[in-house]
N, C-alpha and C positions, 0 to 999 in steps of 0.2 A: 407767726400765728397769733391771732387775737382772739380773747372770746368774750363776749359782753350777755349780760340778761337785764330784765327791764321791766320792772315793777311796779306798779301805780296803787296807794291805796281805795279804797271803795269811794271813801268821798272825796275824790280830785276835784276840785273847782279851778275851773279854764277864767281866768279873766286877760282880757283885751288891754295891751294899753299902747300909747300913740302909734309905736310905729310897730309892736312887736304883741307877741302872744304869751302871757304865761302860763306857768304850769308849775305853781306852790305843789312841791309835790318832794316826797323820798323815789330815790331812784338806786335800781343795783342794776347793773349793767354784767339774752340766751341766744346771742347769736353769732356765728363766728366768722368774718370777715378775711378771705384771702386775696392774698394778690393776684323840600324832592324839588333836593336839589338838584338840576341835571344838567345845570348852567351858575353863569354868577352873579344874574338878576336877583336883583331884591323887591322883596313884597314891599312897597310902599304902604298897607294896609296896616302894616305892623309895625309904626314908627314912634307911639309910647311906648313909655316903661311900662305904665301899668293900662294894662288895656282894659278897654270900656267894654268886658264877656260877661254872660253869665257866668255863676260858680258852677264847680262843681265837687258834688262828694266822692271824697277818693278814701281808702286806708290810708295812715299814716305811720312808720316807723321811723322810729327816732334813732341817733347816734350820738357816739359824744361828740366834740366842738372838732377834734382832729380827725374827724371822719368826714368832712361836705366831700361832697358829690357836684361837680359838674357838667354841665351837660356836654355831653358827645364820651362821655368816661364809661366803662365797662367797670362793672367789680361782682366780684362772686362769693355769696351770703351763704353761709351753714345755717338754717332755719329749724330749729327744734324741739322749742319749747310749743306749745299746745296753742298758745295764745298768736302766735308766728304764721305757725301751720293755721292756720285758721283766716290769718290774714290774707296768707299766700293762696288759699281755695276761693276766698271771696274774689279777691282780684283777678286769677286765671276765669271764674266760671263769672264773673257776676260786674266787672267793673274791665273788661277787654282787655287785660293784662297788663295793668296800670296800678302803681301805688303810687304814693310821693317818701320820698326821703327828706327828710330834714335833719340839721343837730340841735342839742341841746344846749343853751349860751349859760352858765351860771353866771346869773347878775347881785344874787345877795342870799342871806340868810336871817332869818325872821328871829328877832331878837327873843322873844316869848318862846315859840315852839322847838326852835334850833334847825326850822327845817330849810331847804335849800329851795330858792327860787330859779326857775328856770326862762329864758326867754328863746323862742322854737324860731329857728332860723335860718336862713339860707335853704332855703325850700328846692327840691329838683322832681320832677316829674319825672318817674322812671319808666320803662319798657319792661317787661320779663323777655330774654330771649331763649332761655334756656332752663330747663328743670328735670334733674337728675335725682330720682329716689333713692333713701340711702337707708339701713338697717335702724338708725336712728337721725330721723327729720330727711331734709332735702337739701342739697344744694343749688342756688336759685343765682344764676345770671341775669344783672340787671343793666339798662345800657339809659343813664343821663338822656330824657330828651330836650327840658327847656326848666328855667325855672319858674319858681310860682309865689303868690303868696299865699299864706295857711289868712284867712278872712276871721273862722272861730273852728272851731272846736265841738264836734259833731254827740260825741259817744268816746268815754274811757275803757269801758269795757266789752267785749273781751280782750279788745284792740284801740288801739285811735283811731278815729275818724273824722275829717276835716272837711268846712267847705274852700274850697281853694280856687283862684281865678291866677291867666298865666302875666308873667312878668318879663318886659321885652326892652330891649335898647331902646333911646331914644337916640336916633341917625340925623342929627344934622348937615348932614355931608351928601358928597354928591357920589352915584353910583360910581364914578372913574376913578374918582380916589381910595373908597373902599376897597375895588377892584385891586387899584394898585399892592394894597397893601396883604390883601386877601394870597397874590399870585408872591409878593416877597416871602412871607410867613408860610408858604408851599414850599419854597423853593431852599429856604433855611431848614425847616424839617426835612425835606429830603437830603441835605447834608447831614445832618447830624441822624439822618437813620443809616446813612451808608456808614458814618464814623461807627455807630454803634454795634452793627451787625462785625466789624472787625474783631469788638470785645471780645475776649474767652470769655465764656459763659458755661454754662451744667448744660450734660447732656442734653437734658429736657426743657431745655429753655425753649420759648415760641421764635421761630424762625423772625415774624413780623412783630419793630417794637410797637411800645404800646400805644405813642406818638401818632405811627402810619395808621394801627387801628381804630385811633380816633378819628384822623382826618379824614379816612376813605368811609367811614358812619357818615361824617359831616357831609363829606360831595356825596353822599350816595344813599341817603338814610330813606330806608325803605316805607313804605306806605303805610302809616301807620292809622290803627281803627280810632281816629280820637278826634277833639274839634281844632282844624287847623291852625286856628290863633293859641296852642298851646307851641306849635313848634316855631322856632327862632328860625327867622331868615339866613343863607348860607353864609354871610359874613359873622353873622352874631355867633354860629357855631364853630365857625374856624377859629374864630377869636380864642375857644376856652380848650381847643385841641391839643394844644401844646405843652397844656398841664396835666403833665405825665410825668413819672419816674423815670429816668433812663437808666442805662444797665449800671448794677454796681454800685447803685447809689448809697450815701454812707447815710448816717443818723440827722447831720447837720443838714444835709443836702435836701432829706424827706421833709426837714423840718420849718428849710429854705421855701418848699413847694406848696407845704399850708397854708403860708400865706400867703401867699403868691394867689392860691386857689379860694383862699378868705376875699382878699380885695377885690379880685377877678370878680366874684359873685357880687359885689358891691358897685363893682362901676357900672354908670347908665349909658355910656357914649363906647361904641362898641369898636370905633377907631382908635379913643383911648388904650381900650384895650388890647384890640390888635399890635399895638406900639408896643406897650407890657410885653404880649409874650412872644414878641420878636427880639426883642432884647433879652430876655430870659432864653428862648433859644440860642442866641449865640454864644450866652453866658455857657452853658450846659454842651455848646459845641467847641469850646474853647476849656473847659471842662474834663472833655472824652476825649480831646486830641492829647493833652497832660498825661491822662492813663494810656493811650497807645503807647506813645512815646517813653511813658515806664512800662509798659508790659514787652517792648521790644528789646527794651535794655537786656529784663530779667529773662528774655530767653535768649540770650548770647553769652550768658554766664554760665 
């Protein structure tokens, strides 16, 4: 269990700089964080990084730098503080149930003030899929659809709000070998989701890991109300599917995955990346077969 809140003084000043946004700002970190495509054609339309779209204004919440979000990733947000709620009404009734997530990069500290410099990064355009009322605030499922860049910086208060344009692979390759790579990194996660599903786990644990959860989003991500060149072609999403927890995972291993999920977010060649987290799967399948193989031991004692 985590729980973060998120303060901004009255006169925040946003400045721009070459590749990033700041945010000269104090921060206390109120929210509590727990754990069409119908084929494998790709949009050839979508073959920059940074696409030539209009912006668009979205809310923005922030996190700290261990928190990015991937796109095709599921996570579920305790939302309670005033400022939260507010954001989360805008976005259901007023922006088609769309915010963006970003983190927070501390790049320095202003020698005069002592305050902390922030640069807003790693941007993901999220979904709402789910919103559960609670005695105090809401909890709010949100599902990664593509990344974006933050442009500037809209309004601090009561919320953030950004104008943001989306941000896409550049695909020098040919659809066949994507393909190829696309149908290996299937075929690796559904190994290491049968190893997984072996795990003892708690009762309540979800039958489906969270791996299959993403990939079946990625082949199958439903129709979403927003402008198409926000959503990543099916190889660009499969690519980041794989960056999930598996069961049981220890401290090192979470912390193995950040960055994993740092770089991911950073590379532009979405083959690259596929290579990454096929290697990282087999890493994580070679991983789970080590704890069967001790969890078989310890039940014959």
């Amino acid at each position: 269990m985590m729980y973060a809140s998120l303060s901004f003084p009255q006169s925040s000043i946003f400045e721009p700089t070459s590749k990033r946004q700041l945010l000269p700002s104090t921060f206390s970190f109120s929210y509590h964080h727990s754990s069409h495509h119908k084929n494998c054609q790709l949009d050839k339309k979508r073959r920059r990084f940074v696409i030539a779209a209009s912006s668009s204004e979205l809310p923005l919440l922030p996190f700290p730098i261990d928190q990015v979000l991937v796109p095709s990733e599921k996570k579920t947000l305790h939302l309670y503080e005033a400022r939260y709620l507010a954001l989360l009404e805008q976005s259901l009734f007023k922006n088609k149930k769309f915010f963006v997530h970003f983190v927070l990069d501390p790049i320095g500290i202003n020698d005069t003030s002592g305050e902390a410099s922030f640069a807003a990064r790693y941007g993901c355009l999220v979904a709402i899929e789910k919103v559960e009322k609670l005695e105090i605030g809401a909890l709010v499922t949100i599902r990664g659809v593509g990344r974006v860049k933050i442009l500037k910086f809209e309004q601090a208060e009561p919320y953030l709000t950004g104008a943001v344009i989306p941000l896409l692979d550049n695909i020098p390759h040919s659809d066949t070998e994507l393909s190829s790579k696309v149908l290996e990194i299937k075929e690796a996660l559904h190994n290491l989701n049968c190893l997984e599903i072996k795990l003892k786990a708690p009762d309540d644990a979800l039958l489906q890991t969270l791996t299959v959860n993403s990939l079946r989003w990625s082949e199958n991500t439903p129709v979403l109300d927003c402008d198409n060149s926000f959503i990543p072609p099916l190889a660009e999403l499969v690519s980041f599917a794989a960056l999930q927890p598996v069961s049981g995972s220890s401290e090192s291993e979470l912390l193995k995955l950040q960055k994993k999920k740092l770089r991911a977010m950073d590379i532009k060649d979405t083959l690259e990346r596929l290579e990454d987290s096929i290697g990282y799967v087999r890493d994580n399948i070679s991983l789970v077969a080590v704890k069967l193989a001790i969890q078989s031991l310890d039940s014959r004692l």
